[in-house]
N, C-alpha and C positions, 0 to 999 in steps of 0.2 A: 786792277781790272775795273773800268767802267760799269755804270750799270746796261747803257747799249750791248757790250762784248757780254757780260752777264745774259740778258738776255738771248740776244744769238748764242750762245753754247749749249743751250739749253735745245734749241731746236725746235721749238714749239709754233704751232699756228695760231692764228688770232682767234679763234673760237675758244683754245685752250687757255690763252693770257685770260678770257673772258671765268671760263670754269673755276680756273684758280683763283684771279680776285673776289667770285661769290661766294667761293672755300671760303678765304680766310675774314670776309666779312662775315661771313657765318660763323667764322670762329670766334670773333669780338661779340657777335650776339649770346651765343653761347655761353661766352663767361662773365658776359653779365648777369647771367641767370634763367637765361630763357632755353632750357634745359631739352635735351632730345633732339636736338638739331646737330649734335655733335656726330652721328652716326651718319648723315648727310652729307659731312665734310669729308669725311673718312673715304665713302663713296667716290666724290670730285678726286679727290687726286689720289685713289688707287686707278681708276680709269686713268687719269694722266701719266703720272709716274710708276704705276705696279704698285702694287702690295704692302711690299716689304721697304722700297724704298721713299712709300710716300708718307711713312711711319716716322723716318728719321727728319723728311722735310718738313713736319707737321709740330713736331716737339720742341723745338726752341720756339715757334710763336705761340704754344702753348702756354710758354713757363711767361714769355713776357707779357700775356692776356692773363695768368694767373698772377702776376704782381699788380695790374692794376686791381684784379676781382679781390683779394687779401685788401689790398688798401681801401677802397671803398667799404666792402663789406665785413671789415675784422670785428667790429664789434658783435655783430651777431654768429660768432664763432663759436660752436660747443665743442670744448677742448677735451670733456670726457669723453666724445666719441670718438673723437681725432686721436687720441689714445688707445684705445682702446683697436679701432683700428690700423693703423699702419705698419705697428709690426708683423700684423697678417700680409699685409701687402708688401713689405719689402720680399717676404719669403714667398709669395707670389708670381712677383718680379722675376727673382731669382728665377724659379723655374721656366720664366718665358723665356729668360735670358738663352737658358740650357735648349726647350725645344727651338725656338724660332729659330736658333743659329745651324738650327740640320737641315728643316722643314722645307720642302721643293716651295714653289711660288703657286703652284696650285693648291695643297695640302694647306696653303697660308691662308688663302682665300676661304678656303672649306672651315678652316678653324672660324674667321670673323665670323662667316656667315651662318655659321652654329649656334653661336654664342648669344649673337644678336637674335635672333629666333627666339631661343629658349630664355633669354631674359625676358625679351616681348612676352611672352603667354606666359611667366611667371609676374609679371607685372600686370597683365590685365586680370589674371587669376587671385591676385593681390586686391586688388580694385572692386572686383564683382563682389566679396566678399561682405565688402562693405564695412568691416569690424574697425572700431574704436581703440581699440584694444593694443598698446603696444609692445612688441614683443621683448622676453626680459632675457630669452635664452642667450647664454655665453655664446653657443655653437654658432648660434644666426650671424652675430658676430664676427666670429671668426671664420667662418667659410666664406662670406660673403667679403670680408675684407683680403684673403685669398685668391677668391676669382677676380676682383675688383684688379687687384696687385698682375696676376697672370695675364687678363685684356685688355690692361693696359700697356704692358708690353708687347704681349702678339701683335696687339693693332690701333692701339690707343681709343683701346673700346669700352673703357671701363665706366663712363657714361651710364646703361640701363643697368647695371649691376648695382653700382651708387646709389643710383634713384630707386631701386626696389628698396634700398635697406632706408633710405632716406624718405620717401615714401610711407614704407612700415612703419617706421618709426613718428609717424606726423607730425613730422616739423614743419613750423608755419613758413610761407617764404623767405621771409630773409635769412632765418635760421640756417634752411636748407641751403642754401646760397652762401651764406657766410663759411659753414662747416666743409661744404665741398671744393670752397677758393680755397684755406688753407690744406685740405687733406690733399688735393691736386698740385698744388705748388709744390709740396714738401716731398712727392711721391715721382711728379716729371724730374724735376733737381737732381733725385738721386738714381734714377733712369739714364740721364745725358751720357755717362763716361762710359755705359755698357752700349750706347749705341757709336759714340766715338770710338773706341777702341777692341770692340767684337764686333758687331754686327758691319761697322763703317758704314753707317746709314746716315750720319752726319760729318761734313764734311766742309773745308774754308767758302766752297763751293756752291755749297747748300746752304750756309750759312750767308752769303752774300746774296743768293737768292729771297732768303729771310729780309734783307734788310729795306727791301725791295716790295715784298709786301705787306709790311708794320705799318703803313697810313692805312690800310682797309683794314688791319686790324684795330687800330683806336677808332676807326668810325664807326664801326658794328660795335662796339662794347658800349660807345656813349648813345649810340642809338637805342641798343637794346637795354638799359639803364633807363631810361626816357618810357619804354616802352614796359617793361615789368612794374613801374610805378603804378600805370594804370590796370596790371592785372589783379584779380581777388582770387584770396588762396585758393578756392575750388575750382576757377575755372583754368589755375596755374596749372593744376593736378592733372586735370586732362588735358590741358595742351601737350604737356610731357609726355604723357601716351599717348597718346595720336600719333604726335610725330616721331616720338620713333618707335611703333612700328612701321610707319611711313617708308621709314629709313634702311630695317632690317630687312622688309619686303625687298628692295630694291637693289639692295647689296644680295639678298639670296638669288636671285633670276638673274641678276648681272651676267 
């Protein structure tokens, strides 16, 4: 199949080729660090493709913008958190695996836009706070590596869950960027087989349309890499909130 017939099968109009290429430049911005925009993306092609299905087109260009974010940013990788979380998250996972494969297309919607809310104001409630203070409990840990695990199967929204604990925990930029490239890569990777072969939300299909938009995704990553150079870790902080709630906002009145 061509990439023309590729295109035509799809059925899209030019406004939407337009939506999806600023998705997935958004998503190279994303994983170079410029964190909260990931819920934006989310947004673009559930409007396009639905819900459930713009989940499965989203996650192979995930894992390939998560191989350059690991290569770039590996040294600044904190392996004791990376530990410590992901066996929360596989069993996370697991359970999204279980709901999202019943959950009506409406009910899917309702779960993102939950999720995303209640991160938002756990995140600015985090914020207002103002405390120095990092938190040492086991629990925080593990539930949060939990829900982390859980939306990012529902919806690949595990984005404001991450950054609360990542956030809490103040890691100066590139830390926080280095720790989230690997715990991201290690966590889509072993996601892919339950959307290939349960959900079928990935497919040779969807996978050719991936191939198709990986130049917008290495321009956003090198872009946005150019552009976190020039950010300072406080005003990193809030740009993260800002936009997404920006994001949550947007997906919730959808």
């Amino acid at each position: 199949m061509t990439y023309i017939e590729i295109i035509q099968s799809y059925q899209l109009t030019a406004l939407q080729w337009v939506a999806i290429g600023l998705a997935v430049f958004l998503l190279g911005l994303s994983k170079s660090g410029i964190k909260g925009i990931g819920i934006i993306i989310v947004v673009i092609l559930a409007f396009v493709f639905g819900e459930k299905a713009s989940t499965g087109i989203l996650l192979p260009m995930l894992i390939f913008a998560d191989i350059f974010a690991v290569v770039y940013y590996n040294k600044h990788a904190q392996w004791h958190i990376i530990k410590k979380l992901i066996p929360w998250m596989i069993v996370g996972v697991l359970v999204g695996v279980w709901i999202g494969n019943d959950v009506s297309e409406i009910l899917f919607k309702r779960l993102m836009a939950v999720i995303i809310i209640a991160s938002v104001i756990i995140m600015f409630f985090t914020e207002i706070r103002n405390s120095t203070k990092v938190p040492t409990n086991k629990w925080f840990a593990y539930i949060t590596g939990f829900l982390a695990g859980f939306t990012t199967m529902i919806g690949n929204l595990a984005g404001p869950i991450s950054n609360i604990y990542f956030l809490a925990m103040r890691f100066p930029k590139n830390e926080f960027i280095g720790t989230a490239a690997w715990l991201f890569f290690i966590i889509n990777v072993f996601k892919l087989p339950f959307h290939f072969f349960v959900w079928k939300t990935v497919s040779l299909e969807t996978l050719a349309l991936n191939t198709i938009l990986i130049p917008m995704v290495l321009a956003g990553f090198f872009v946005g890499v150019t552009i976190v150079k020039r950010i300072s870790n406080l005003n990193y902080r809030r740009f993260i909130l800002i936009v997404t709630a920006i994001g949550g906002i947007v997906l919730f009145f959808r």
